[in-house]
ROLO-812273 format. One record per residue (C-alpha): residue number from 1; residue in one letter; chain; x, y, z. Coordinates in pm, 1 decimal. Layout:
BEGIN
 num residu chaine        X        Y        Z
 NUM      a      A        X        Y        Z
...
***
This chain:
BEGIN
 num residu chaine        X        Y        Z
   1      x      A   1468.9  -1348.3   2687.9
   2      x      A   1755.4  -1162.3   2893.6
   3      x      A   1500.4   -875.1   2905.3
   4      x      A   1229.5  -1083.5   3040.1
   5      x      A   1456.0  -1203.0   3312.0
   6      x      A   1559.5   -892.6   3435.6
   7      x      A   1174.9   -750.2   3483.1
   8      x      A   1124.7  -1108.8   3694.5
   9      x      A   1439.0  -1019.6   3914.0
  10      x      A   1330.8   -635.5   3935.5
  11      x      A    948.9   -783.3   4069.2
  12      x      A   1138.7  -1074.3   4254.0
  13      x      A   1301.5   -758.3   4483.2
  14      x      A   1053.6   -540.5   4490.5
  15      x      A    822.5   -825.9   4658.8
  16      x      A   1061.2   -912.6   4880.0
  17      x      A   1149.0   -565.6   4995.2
  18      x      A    723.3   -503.6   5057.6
  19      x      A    673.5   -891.5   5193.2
  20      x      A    985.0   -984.0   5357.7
  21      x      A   1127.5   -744.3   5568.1
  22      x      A    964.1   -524.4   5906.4
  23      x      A    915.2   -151.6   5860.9
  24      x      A   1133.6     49.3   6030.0
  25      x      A   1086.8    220.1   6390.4
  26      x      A    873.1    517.6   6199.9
  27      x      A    505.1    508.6   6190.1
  28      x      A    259.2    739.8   6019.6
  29      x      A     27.9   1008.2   6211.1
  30      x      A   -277.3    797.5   6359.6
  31      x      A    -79.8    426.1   6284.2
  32      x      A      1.7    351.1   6653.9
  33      x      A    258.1    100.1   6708.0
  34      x      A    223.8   -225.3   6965.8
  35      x      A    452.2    -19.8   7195.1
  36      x      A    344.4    354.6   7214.3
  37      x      A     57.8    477.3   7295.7
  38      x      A   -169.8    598.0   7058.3
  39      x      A   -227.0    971.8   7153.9
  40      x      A     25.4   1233.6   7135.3
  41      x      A    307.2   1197.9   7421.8
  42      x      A    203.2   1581.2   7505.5
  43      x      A   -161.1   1479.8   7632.8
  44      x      A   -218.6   1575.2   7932.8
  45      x      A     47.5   1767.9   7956.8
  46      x      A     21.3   2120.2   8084.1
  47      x      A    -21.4   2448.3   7788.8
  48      x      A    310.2   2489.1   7699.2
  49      x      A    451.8   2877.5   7793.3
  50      x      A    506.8   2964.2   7422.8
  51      x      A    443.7   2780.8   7109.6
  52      x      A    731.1   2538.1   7036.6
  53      x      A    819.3   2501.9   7386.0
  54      x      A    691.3   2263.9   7699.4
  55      x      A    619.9   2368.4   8004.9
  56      x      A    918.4   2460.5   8285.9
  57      x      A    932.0   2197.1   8523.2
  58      x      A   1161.8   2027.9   8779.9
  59      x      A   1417.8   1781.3   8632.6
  60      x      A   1287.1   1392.9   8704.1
  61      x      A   1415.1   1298.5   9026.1
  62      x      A   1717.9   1098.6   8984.8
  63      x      A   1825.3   1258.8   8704.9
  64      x      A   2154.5   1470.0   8603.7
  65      x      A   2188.3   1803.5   8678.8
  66      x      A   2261.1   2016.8   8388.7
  67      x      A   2600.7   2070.2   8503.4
  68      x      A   2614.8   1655.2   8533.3
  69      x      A   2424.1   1560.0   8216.6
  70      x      A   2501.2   1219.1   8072.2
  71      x      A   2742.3   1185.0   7758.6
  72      x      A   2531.8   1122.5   7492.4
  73      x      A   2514.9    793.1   7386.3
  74      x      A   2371.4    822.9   7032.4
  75      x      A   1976.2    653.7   7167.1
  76      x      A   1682.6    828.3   7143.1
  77      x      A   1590.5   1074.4   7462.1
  78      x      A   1339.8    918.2   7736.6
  79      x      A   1013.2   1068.5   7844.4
  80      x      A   1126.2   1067.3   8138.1
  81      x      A   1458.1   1292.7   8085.9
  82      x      A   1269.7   1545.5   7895.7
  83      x      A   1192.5   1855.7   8081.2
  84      x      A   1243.1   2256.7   8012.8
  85      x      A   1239.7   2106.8   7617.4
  86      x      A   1205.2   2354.0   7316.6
  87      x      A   1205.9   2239.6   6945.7
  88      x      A   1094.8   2666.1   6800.9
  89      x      A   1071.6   2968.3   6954.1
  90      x      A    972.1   3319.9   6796.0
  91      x      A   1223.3   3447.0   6548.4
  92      x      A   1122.2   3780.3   6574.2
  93      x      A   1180.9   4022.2   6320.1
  94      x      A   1234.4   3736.4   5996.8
  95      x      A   1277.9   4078.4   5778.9
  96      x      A   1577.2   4188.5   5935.3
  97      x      A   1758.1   3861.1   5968.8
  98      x      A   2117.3   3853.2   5830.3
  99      x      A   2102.7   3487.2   5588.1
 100      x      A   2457.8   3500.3   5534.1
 101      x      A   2614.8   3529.6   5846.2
 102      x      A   2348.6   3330.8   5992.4
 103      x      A   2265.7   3324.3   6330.9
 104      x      A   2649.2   3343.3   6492.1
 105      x      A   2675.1   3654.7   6310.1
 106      x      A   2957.4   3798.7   6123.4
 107      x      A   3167.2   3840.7   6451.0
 108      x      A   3160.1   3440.6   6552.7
 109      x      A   3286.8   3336.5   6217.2
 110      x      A   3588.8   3066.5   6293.7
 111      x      A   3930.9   3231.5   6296.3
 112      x      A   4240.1   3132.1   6094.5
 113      x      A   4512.1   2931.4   6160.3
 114      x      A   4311.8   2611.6   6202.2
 115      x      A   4502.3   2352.8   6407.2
 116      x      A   4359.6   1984.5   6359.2
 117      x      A   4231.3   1756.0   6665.1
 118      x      A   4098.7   1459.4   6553.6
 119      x      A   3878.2   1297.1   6315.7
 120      x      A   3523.0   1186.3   6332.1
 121      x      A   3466.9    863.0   6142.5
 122      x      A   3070.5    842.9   6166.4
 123      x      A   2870.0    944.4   5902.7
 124      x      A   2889.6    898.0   5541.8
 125      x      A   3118.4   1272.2   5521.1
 126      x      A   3430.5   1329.5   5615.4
 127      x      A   3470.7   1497.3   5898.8
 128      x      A   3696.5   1635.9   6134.8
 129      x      A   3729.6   1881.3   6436.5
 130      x      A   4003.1   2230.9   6499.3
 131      x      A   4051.7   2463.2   6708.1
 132      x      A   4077.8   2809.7   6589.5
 133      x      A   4270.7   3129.4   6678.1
 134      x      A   4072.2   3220.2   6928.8
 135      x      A   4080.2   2840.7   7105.8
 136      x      A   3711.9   2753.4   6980.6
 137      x      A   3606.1   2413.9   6810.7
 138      x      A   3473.3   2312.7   6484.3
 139      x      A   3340.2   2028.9   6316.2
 140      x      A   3466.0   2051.2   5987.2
 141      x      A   3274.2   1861.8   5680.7
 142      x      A   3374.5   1810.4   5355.8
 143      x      A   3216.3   1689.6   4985.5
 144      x      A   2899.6   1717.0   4865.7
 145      x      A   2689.3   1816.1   5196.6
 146      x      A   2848.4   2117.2   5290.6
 147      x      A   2706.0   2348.9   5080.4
 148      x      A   2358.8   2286.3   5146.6
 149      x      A   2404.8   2210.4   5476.3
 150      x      A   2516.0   2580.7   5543.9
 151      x      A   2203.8   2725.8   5341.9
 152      x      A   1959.0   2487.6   5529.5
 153      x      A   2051.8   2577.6   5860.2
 154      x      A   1986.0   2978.6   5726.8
 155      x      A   1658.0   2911.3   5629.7
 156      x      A   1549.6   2702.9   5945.9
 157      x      A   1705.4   2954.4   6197.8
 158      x      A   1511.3   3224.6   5972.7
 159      x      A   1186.7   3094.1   6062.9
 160      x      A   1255.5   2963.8   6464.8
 161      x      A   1396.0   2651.9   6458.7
 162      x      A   1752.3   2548.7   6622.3
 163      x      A   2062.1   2504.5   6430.8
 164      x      A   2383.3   2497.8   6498.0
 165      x      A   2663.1   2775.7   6397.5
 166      x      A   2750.2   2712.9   6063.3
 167      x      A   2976.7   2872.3   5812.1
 168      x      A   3136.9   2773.7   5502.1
 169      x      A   3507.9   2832.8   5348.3
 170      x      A   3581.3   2802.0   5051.8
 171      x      A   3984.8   2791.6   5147.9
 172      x      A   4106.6   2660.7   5490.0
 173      x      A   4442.4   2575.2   5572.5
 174      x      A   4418.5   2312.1   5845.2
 175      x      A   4764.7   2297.2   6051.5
 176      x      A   4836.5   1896.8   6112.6
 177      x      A   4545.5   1789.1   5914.3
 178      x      A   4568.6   1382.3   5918.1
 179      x      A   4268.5   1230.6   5820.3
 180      x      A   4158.9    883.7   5650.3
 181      x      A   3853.1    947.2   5426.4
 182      x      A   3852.8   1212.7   5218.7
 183      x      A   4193.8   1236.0   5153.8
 184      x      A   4117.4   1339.7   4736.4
 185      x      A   3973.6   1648.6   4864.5
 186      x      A   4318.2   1776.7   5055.7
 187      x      A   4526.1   2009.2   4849.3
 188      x      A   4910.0   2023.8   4967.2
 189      x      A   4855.5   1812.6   5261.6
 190      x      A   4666.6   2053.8   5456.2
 191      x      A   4427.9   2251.5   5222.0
 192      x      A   4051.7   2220.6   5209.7
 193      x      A   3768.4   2399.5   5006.6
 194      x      A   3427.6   2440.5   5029.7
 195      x      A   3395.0   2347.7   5427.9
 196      x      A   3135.6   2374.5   5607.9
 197      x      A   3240.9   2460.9   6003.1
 198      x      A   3009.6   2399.7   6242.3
 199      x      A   3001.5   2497.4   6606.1
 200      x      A   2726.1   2395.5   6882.8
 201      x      A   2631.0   2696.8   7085.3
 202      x      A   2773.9   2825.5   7390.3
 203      x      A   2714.0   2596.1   7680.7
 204      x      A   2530.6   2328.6   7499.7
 205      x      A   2575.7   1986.2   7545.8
 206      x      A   2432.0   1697.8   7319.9
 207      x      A   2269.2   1427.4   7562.9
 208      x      A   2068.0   1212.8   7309.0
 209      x      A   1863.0   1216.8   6970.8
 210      x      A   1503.8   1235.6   6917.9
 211      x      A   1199.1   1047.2   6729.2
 212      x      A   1004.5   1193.5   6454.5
 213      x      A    734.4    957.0   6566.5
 214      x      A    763.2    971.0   6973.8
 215      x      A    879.8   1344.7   7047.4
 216      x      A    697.8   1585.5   7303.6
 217      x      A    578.8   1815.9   7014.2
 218      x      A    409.6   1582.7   6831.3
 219      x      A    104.2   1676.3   6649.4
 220      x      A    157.6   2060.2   6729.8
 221      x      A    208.0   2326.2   6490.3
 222      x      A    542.0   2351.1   6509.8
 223      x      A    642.5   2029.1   6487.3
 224      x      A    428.9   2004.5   6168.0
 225      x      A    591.7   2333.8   6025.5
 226      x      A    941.7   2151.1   6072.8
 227      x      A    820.3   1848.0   5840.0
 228      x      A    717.0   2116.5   5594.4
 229      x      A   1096.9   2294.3   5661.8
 230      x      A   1219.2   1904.3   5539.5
 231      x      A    993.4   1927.6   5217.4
 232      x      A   1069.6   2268.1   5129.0
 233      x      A   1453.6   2179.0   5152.5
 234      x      A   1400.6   1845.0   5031.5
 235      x      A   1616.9   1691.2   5305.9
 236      x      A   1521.4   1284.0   5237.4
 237      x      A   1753.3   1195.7   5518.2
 238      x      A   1518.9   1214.6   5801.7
 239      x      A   1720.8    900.6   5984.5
 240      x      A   1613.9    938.8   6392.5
 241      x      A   1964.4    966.5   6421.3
 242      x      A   2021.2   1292.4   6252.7
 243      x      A   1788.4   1437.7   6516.0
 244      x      A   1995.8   1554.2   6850.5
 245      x      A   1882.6   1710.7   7183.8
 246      x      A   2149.2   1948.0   7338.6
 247      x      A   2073.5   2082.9   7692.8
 248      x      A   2203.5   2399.7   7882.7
 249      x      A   2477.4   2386.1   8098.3
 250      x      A   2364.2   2665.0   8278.4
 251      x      A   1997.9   2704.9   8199.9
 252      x      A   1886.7   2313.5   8187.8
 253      x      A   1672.6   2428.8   7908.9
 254      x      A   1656.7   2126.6   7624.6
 255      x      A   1670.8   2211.0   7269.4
 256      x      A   1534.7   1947.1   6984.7
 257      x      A   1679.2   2005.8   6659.1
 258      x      A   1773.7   1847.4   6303.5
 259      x      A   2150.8   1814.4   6345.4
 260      x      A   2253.4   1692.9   6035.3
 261      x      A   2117.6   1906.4   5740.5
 262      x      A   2339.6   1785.3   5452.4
 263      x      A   2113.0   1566.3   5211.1
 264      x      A   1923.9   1886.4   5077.5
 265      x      A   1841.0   2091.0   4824.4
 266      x      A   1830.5   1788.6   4570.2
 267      x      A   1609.3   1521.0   4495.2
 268      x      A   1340.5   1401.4   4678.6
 269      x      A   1450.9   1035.8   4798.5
 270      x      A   1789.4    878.8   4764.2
 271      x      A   1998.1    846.9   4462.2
 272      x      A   2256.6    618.0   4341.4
 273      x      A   2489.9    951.5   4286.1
 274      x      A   2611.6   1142.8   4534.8
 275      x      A   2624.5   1481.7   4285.1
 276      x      A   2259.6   1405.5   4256.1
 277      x      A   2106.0   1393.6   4549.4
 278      x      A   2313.3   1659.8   4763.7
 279      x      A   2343.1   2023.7   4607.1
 280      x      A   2220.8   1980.8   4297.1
 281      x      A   2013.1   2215.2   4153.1
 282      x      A   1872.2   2029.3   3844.8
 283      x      A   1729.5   1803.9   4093.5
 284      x      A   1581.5   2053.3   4295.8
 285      x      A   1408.0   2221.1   4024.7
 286      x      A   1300.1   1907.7   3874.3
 287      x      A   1188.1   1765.7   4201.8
 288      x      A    805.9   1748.1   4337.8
 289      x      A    659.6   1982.4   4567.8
 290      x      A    352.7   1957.8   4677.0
 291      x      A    217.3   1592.8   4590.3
 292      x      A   -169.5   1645.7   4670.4
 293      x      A   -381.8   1831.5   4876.8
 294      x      A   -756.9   1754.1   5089.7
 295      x      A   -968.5   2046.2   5200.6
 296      x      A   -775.6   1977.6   5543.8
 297      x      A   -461.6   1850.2   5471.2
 298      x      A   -145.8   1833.5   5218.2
 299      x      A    111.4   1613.7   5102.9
 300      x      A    474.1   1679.0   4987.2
 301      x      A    710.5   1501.6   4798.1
 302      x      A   1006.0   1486.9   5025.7
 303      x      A   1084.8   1277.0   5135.9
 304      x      A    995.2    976.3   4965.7
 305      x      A   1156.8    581.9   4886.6
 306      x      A   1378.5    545.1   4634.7
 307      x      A   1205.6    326.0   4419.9
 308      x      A   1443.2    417.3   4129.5
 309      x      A   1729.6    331.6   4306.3
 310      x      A   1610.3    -19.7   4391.5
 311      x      A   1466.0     -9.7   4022.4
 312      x      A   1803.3     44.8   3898.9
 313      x      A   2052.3   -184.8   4086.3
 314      x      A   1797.9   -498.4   4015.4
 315      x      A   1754.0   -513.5   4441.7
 316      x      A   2067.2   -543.0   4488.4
 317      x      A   1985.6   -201.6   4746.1
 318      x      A   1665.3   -333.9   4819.9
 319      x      A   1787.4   -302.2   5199.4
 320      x      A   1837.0     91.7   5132.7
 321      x      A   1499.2    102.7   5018.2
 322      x      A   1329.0   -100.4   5330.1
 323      x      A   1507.5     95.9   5553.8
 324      x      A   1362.0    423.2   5400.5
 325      x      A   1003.3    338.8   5283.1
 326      x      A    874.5    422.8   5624.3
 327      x      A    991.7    796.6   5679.3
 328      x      A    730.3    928.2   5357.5
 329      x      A    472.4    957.4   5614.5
 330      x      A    664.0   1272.2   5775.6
 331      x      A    551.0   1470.7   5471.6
 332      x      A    217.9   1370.0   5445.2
 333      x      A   -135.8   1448.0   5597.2
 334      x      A     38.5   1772.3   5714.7
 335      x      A   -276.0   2033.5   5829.5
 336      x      A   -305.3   2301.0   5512.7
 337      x      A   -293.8   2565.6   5824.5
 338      x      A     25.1   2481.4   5965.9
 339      x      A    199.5   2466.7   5636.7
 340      x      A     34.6   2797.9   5510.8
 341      x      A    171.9   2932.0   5899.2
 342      x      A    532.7   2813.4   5762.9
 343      x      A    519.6   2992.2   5403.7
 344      x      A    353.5   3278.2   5582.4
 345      x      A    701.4   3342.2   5788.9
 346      x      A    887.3   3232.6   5462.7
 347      x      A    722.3   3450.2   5264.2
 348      x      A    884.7   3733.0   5479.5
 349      x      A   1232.4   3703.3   5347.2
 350      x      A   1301.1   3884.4   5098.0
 351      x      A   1472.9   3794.4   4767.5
 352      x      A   1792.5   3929.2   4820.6
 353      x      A   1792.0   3720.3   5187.4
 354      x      A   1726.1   3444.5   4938.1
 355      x      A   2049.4   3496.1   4783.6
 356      x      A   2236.0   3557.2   5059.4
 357      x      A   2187.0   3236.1   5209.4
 358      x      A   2301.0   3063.5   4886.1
 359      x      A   2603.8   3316.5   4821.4
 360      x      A   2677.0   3176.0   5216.2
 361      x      A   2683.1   2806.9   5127.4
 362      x      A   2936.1   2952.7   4783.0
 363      x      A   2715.3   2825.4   4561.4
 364      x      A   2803.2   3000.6   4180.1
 365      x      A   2561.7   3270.9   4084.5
 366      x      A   2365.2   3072.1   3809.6
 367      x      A   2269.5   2784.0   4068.2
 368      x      A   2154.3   3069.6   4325.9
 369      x      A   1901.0   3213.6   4045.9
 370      x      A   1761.3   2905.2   4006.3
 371      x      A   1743.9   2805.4   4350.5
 372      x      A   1623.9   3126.5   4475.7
 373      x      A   1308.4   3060.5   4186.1
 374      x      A   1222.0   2759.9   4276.9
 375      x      A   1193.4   2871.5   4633.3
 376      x      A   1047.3   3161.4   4620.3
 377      x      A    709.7   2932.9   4416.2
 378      x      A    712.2   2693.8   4658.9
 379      x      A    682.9   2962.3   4909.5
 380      x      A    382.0   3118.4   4728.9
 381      x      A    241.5   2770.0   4733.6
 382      x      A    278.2   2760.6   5072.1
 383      x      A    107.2   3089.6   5130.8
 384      x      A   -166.1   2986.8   4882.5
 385      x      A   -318.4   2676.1   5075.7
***
């Protein structure tokens, strides 16, 4: 009888998450919404100079200077403010790229003593920013998204996309540290392991975010490379709001890129564990791939609604669920072409780059061999569409 009532309550939530509450502001390729237009927000639009980028052009009149440019206020960029935008450019030689120091190199790595500033209470992470020897700041994260954080931002710099500087020690001593959440993972008051530092490039300035479903590349081959990047890392947290748009001080040039990288290498959706769906390598290895495939197109697993999670608490997290259900279409109906483009530049690292971008994120030697494997076949299913 108890068992019977717990399969009604399970089908009680699981109707009410599909029946009673709106979609969230994602739609699928082709599903227009009552307030964007249906074609691509690039028609029209002059060729763009080089692939991944739009064409130069004057700022909108009325708009800040680069020197000028708004704070950003966490909401999505206007089509209006975009202009000089990027979201890839050509890595060049992917062969010779160094995957542990990334792309700061060896020589930008952040210098000891740390001195603490403040801390940054948004996210689900703790975080926190210092200043370094040499004056610079960092955005320091701790727990379970720092290690694959680091290795993401390797793999997506490897292949054109923007990142951000990232490194991660596995000892800092942070001068002054003070800090609310995360306090378990402080050793004598001013001791941290495993963080990942992060630094936004020289000059850059974060103005907004950016849509997955109203951006300026959408429907190019770039932007459908980067929601094979997201399936191939299996990063399930594809929230608009991880998505920023920095912009040149000096050059005006706008750069779109996933800013927060942290919810990879894992599952494919949400889990009820932390350890589970953030650096874990049983759940990459376990985790779908490629889902299904037309002579034209191809769907991946990642990311996809948790279903188990709602499963499991009885819909009591039937809200987590909602709120997710409508980002699966950003790995599916993806052209075969532009994802066998992707593995093709993939497939041009070499195993040992492999490694080194999981020996950057410290991740123990066993946990790199079985990462490495599991990339290295998706890659040759990439390459095999």
């Amino acid at each position: 009888m108890l068992r019977l009532v717990r399969r009604l309550a399970i089908l009680s939530a699981i109707n009410l998450a599909f029946s009673g509450a709106p979609l969230p502001a994602q739609s699928s390729p082709g599903s227009p919404d009552q307030s964007t237009p249906a074609q691509s927000p690039v028609t029209g639009q002059q060729p763009a100079q080089q692939p991944g980028t739009l064409p130069e052009q004057p700022a909108p009149s009325g708009s800040a200077t680069p020197k000028d440019a708004k704070k950003d206020t966490g909401k999505p960029i206007s089509q209006a403010d975009i202009h000089n935008a990027s979201l890839w450019r050509d890595p060049g030689n992917i062969s010779a790229k160094d995957l542990f120091y990334g792309e700061g190199g060896k020589d930008a790595q952040p210098v000891a003593p740390f001195k603490f500033v403040s801390e940054d209470m948004n996210g689900t992470n703790p975080k926190f920013d210092v200043k370094d020897a040499t004056g610079k700041k960092w955005r320091v994260k701790l727990a379970e998204e720092a290690r694959p954080e680091v290795v993401a931002s390797r793999l997506l710099w490897a292949v054109g996309y923007y990142v951000n500087d990232d490194y991660l020690l596995h000892v800092a001593t942070i001068q002054g540290l003070d800090i609310k959440r995360g306090t378990n993972l402080v050793h004598n008051g001013q001791q941290v392991l495993d963080a990942r530092f992060e630094r936004k490039a020289d000059n850059n300035t974060k103005i907004a975010i950016w849509e997955w479903k109203t951006n300026p590349f959408r429907d190019t081959r770039e932007f459908n490379g980067l929601r094979v990047m997201m399936a191939v890392l299996n990063n399930w947290d594809l929230k608009d709001a991880n998505n920023a748009v920095y912009t040149d001080k000096k050059t005006g040039r706008q750069t779109f890129l996933v800013s927060d990288i942290g919810a990879t290498f894992a599952t494919n959706s949400l889990q009820a564990s932390r350890a589970k769906d953030k650096g874990n390598v049983d759940s990459y290895v376990a985790s779908k791939f490629i889902t299904g495939t037309t002579p034209t197109t191809v769907d991946f697993g990642t990311p996809s609604a948790p279903t188990g999670l709602l499963l499991k608490s009885a819909g009591v997290l039937a809200a987590n669920y909602i709120q997710r259900r409508g980002y699966d279409w950003i790995g599916q109906d993806i052209p075969r072409e532009d994802a066998r483009w992707i593995g093709s530049m993939l497939g041009q690292l070499s195993h040992e780059q492999l490694v080194d971008a999981f020996r950057a994120g410290n991740f123990p030697p066993e946990s790199i061999d079985q990462y490495v494997s599991t990339l290295e076949s998706r890659i040759a299913q990439l390459k095999a569409l």
